[in-house]
Structures are given as C-alpha cells and as structure tokens.
PLY file of the C-alpha trace (Angstrom):
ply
format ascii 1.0
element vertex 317
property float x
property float y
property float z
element edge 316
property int vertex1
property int vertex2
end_header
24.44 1.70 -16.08
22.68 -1.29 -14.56
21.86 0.52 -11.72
19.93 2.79 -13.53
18.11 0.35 -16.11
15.08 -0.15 -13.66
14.01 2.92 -13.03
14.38 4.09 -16.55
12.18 0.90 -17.75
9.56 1.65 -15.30
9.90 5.42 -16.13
9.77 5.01 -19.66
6.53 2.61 -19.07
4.81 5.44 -17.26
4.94 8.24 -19.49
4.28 6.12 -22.51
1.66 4.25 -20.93
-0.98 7.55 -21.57
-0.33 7.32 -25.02
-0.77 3.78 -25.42
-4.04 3.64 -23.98
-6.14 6.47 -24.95
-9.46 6.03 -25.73
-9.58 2.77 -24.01
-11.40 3.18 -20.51
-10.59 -0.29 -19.00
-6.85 0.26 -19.90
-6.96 3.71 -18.62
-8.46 2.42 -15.20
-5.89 -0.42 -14.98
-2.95 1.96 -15.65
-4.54 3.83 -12.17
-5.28 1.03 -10.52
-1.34 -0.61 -10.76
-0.77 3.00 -9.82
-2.74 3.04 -6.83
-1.52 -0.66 -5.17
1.89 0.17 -6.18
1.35 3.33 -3.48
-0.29 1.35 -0.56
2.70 -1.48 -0.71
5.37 0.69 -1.06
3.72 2.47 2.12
3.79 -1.13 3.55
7.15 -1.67 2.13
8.55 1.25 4.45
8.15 -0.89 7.78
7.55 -4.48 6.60
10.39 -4.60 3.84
13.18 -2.25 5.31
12.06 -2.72 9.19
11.00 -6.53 8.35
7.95 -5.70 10.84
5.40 -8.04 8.99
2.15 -6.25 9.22
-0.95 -7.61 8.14
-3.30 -4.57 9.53
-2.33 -2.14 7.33
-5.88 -2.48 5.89
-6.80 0.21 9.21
-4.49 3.07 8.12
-5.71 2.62 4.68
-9.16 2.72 5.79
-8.90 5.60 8.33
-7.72 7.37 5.21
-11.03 6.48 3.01
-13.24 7.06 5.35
-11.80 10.53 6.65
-12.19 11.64 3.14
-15.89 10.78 3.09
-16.35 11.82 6.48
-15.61 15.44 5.66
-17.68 15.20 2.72
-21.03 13.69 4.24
-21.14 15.29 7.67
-18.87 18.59 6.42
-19.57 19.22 2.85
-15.89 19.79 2.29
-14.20 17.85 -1.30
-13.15 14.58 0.10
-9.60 15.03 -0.60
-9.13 17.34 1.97
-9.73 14.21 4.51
-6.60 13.09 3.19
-4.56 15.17 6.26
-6.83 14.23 8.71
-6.36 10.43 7.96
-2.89 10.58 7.84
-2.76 12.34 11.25
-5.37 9.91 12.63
-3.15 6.32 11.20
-0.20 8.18 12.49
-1.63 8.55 15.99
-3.19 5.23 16.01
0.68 3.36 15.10
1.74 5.17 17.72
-1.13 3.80 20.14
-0.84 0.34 18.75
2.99 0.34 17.77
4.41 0.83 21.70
2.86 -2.23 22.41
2.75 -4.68 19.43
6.15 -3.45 17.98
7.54 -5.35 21.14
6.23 -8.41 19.60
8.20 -10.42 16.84
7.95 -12.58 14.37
4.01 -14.30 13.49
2.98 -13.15 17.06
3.36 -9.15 15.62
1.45 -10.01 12.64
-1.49 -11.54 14.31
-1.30 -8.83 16.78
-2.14 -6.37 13.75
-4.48 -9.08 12.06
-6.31 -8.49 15.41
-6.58 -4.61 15.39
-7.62 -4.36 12.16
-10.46 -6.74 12.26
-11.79 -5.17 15.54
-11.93 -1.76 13.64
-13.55 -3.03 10.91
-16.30 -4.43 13.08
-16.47 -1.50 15.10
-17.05 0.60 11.85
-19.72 -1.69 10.65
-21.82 -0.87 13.12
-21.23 2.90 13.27
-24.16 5.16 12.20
-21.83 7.56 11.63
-19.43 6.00 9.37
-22.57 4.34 7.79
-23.05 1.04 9.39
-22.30 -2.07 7.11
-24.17 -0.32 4.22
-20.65 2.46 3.92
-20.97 5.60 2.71
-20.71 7.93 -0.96
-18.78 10.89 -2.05
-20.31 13.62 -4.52
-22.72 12.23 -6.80
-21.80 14.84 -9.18
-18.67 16.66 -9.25
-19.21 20.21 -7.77
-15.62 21.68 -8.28
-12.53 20.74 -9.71
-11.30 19.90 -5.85
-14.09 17.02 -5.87
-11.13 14.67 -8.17
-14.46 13.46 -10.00
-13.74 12.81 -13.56
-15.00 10.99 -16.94
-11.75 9.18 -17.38
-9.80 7.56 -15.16
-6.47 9.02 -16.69
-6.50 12.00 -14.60
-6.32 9.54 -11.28
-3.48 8.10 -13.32
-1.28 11.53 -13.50
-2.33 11.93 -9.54
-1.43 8.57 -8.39
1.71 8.87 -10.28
2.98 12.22 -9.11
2.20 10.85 -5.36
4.01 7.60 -5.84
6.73 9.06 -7.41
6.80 11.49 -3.89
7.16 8.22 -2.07
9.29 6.84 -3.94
11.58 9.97 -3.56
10.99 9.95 0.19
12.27 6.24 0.57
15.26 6.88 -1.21
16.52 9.17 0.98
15.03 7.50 4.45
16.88 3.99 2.14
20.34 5.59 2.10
20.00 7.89 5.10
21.11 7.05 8.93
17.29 5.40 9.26
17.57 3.38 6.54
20.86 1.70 7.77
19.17 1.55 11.27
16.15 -0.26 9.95
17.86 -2.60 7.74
20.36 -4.00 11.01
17.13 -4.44 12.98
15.46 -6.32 10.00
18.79 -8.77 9.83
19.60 -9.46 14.04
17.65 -6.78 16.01
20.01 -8.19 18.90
22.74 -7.39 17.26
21.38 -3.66 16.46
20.91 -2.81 20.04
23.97 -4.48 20.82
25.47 -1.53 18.93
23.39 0.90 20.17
20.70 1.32 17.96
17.42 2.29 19.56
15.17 -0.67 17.83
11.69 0.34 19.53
11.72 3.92 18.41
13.15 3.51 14.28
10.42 0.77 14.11
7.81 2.86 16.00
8.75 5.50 13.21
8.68 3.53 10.13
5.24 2.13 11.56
4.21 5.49 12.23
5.39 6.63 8.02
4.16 3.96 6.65
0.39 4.21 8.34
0.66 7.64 7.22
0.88 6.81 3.32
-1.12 3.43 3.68
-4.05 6.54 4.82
-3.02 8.25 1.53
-3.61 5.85 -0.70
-6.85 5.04 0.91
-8.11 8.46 0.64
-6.89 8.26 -2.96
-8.84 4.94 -3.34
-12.28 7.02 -1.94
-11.62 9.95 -4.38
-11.13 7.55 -7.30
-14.25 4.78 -6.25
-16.44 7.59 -4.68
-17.70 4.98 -2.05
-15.86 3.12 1.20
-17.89 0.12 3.45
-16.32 -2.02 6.19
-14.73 -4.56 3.83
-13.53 -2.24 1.17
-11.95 0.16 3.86
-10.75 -2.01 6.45
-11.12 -5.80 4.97
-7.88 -7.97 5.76
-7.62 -8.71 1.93
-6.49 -5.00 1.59
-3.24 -5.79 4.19
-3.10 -9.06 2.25
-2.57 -7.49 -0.88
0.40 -4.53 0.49
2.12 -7.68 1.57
1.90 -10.22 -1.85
2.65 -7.21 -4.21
5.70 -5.82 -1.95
6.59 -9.66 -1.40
6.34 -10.54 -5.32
8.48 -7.45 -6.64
11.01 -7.41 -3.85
10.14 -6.36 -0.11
12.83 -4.41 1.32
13.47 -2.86 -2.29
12.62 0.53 -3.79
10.69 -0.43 -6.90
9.70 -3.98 -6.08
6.12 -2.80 -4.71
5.78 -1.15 -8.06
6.95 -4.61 -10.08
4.50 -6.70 -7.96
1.50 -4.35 -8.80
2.52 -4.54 -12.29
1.78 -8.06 -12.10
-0.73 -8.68 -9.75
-3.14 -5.98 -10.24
-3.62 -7.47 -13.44
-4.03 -10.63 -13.03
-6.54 -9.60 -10.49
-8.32 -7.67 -12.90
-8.70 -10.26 -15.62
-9.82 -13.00 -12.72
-12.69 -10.56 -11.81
-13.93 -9.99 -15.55
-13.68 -13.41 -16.38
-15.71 -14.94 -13.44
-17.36 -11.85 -12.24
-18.57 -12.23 -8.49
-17.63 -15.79 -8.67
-14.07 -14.56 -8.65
-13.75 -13.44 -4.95
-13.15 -16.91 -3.43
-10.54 -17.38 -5.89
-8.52 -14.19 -5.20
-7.81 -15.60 -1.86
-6.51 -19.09 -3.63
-4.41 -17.30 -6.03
-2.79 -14.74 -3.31
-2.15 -18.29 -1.52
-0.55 -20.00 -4.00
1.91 -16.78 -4.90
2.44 -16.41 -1.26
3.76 -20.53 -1.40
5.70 -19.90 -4.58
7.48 -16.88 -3.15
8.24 -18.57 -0.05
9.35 -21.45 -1.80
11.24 -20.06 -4.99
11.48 -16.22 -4.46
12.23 -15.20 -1.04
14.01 -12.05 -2.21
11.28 -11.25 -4.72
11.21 -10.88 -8.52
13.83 -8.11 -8.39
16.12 -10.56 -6.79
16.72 -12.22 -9.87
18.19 -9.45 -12.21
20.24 -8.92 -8.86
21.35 -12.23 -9.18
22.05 -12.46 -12.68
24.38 -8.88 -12.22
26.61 -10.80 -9.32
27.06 -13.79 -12.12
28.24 -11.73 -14.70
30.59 -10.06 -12.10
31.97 -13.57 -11.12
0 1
1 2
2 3
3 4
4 5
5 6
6 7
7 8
8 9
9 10
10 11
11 12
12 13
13 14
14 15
15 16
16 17
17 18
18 19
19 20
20 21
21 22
22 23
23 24
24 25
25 26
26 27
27 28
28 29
29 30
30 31
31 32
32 33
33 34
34 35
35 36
36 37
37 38
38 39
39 40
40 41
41 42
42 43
43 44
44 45
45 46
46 47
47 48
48 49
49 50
50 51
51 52
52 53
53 54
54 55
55 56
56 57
57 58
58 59
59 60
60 61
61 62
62 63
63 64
64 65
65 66
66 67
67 68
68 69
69 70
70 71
71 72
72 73
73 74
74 75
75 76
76 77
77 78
78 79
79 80
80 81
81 82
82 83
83 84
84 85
85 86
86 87
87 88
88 89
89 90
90 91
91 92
92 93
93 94
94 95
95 96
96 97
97 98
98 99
99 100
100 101
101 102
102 103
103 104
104 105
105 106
106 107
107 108
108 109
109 110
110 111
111 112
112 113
113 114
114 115
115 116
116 117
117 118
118 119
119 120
120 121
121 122
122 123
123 124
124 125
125 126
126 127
127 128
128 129
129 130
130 131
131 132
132 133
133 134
134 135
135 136
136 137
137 138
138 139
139 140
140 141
141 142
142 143
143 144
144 145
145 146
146 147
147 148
148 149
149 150
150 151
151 152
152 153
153 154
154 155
155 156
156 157
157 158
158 159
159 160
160 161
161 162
162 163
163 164
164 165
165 166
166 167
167 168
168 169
169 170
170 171
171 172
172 173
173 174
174 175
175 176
176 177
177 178
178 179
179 180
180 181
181 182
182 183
183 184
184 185
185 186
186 187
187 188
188 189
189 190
190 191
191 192
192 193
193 194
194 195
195 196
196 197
197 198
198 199
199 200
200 201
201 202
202 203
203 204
204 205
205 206
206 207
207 208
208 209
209 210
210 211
211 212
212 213
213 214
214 215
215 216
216 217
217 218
218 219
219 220
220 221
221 222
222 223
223 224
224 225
225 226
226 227
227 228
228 229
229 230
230 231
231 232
232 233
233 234
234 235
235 236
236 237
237 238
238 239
239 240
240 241
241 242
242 243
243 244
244 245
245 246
246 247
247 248
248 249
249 250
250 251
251 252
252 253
253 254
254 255
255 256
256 257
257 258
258 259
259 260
260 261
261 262
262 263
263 264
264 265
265 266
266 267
267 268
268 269
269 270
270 271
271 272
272 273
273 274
274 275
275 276
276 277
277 278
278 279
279 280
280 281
281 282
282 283
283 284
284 285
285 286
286 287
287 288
288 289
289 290
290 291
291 292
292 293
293 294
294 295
295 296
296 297
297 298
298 299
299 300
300 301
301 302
302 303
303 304
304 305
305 306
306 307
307 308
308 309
309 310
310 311
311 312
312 313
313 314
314 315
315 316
C-alpha cells in the first residue's frame, strides 16, 4: 500500500486541483506552471537522475523546442504546436552531435562541457535575424483556430501539460524497470564496474541524452504555446538548465515523481518571490536556487522523497 500512496496523493491533487481553483486566474496559471517545470525536469531527470550525467545545458533542447514552434509560425504560418516534432527531432540530433563527445567526459568537467554549448547557442541566437535577434520573437496575436492552443484561461494548458506529463511519466516507468533502466542505474553507481560486466556505457547514456533532449524540446514548445513569445534568455538562458536540475534535485533525482514534488515546491516559491519584489526579484532567484542547491547537498542528497523512503525502512526495522 505504501508503494502506491504517492502517486495516489499526487493523483488525487491533480484532478481536484481544477475544482479548487476555478475562477481564480493566478491559481489557474500556477497549477500550469508546476505542470509545465514538473515536465522539463523529469525530461532532465531521464539522463541526469537515472544516468547521473549532470547536465546543465538542457536550457538548448528546451529552447530548440520554443523556438521551432515560433519558427513555423512566423516564417510558415503553421499553429506553433506543430514545431513541437521538429524540435524534438532537432534536440535529438543535436545530443547526438554533442553527446559522442561530451558524454566521454565525467563528473563537473561534463557539466561545464554542456554549460558551454548552451551559452554559445544562446549567443548565436541572439544575433540571428531569423530567430529575431536579442529582441525574440511572437506567436498569434489572436487565436486563429483551435490548433493555435491560445486561450482565456490558463486551465486548458493545465489539462495539456498534464496529459503530456503523465505520458512521460508512463514512459519512464517502463524505460525505470526495463533492461535500460537497470543499465543506466549501474553506470550512475561505478560506470567501471558496468562495462566491466559488459554494459555498453557510451551508447545507454548517448540514448538517455538523446530522450531526454527530446522532451526537454517538448516542454519548451509547450512553454511558447502557453507564453506566446521566446528571446535568447527565456529560450536558451542557463537559469532554465538551472532550474531542471534544483526541482529534480529537491524532489528526488533518479526518482519517478521527485521532479513533480520539487516543482510543487519550487515553482511556487518562485512565483510568490516575483510578485512580491517584481523585477527586483531576478537577482534573488539565483540566491535562493543557491542556497537550496547547499541545503540539498548538505541535508538531502537523495531528495525530499528520500525521507518517506527512509521513514518506510525504520518502520521495517
């Protein structure tokens, strides 16, 4: 029964959560919004908490997916969701261009290898005419069919975001207790060891990398279709990769729902900073992801989730 008391909380808080809300905008939007990080770190969570390949790039897959889907609006006239497949193809081509090499890396040297790549891709695209310089680009002004996603409320993003989270979710479930999943998690513990017993390390990372870039593009064409606008630092700005990590970190990296239980918390918490101080409150985001990035290194290692995990091997003692 314990097993099952997490994701019947968390299922139970997402269909009631409509109900509690309605008629109440700001809730509405934050309901989409936990939604929407809870996607791009469980996308993260595929190769940094299962693989434990520490990527803090991701902020270029999710940005390749934004501004595919406004690409095919501006220059195609198309509804920008339907950029969604053609920024998943693109992040899953580019981890394979950038995985062969930095995959071989490990440890901090991997992550500032992917620090790297993302910050030359968002300075190449801020001074691209075609992906609108520094100044970005806009979807429809006005929604001209249903396919546009453009809506009053934000509860309809809510139902979407859910229904594709609950996809990944699925999918990592089954990669989690599949032949992959036990590959990735020996790699994550002694890689050595892994290819000791003949488990081809380069390739299972190269194809986690490869997944996950695919869904961290989802959520960022997701993100366009919601916002209706992508620039450099929205699309590709490190903070992006820096929030994946904190939220997956905070839950439980490595752990099906702890991307969702981080978002639940930190999306928040980001929300009521920014209302509170406004655009005085961007400095401060970066002190705050600091200081839960010390206490989790310091206290929580294993994440939130760890706890009630800890608490069940108590009671069995």
């Amino acid at each position: 029964m314990n097993r099952f008391l997490i994701p019947g909380a968390l299922l139970a808080l997402a269909l009631v959560y409509p109900l509690l809300v309605q008629s109440l905008p700001v809730y509405e939007r934050l309901g989409a919004l936990v939604l929407l990080g809870a996607i791009g770190a469980s996308a993260w969570n595929i190769v940094g908490g299962y693989a434990g390949q520490v990527s803090v790039g991701h902020a270029v897959f999710f940005g390749f997916g934004a501004y595919s889907s406004v690409v095919v609006y501006t220059h195609l006239g198309w509804p920008p969701i339907a950029g969604a497949p053609l920024g998943m193809a693109l992040s899953v081509l580019l981890a394979a261009v950038i995985g062969v090499p930095t995959l071989r890396l490990s440890g901090h040297y991997f992550s500032m290898a992917t620090i790297a790549v993302g910050e030359l891709v968002r300075v190449l695209s801020s001074t691209s005419e075609f992906l609108g310089g520094a100044q970005g680009l806009g979807g429809p002004a006005i929604p001209r069919t249903v396919f546009d996603l453009s809506f009053l409320s934000a509860m309809p993003f809510y139902y979407i975001f859910l229904v594709v989270l609950s996809l990944l979710l699925l999918l990592t479930w089954i990669i989690e207790r599949g032949r992959m999943g036990f590959y990735l998690r020996a790699i994550k513990d002694s890689e050595r060891a892994a290819r000791s017993l003949g488990v081809s390390a380069g390739r299972y990372k190269l194809y986690a990398y490869m997944l996950s870039g695919a869904f961290a593009a989802l959520a960022g064409s997701l993100y366009l279709c919601m916002f209706g606008f992508v620039d450099p630092d929205s699309g590709f700005g490190i903070l992006i990769s820096v929030k994946m990590v904190v939220m997956a970190a905070l839950g439980g990296a490595g752990q099906l729902f702890g991307p969702l239980v981080g978002a639940l918390i930190l999306v928040p918490l980001e929300e009521l900073s920014n209302s509170l101080l406004g655009g005085q409150g961007a400095g401060l985001t970066f002190v705050v992801y600091g200081a839960i990035i010390v206490i989790i290194a310091r206290f929580l290692p294993s994440g939130l989730l760890s706890l009630l995990n800890r608490r069940k091997v108590n009671r069995v003692d």
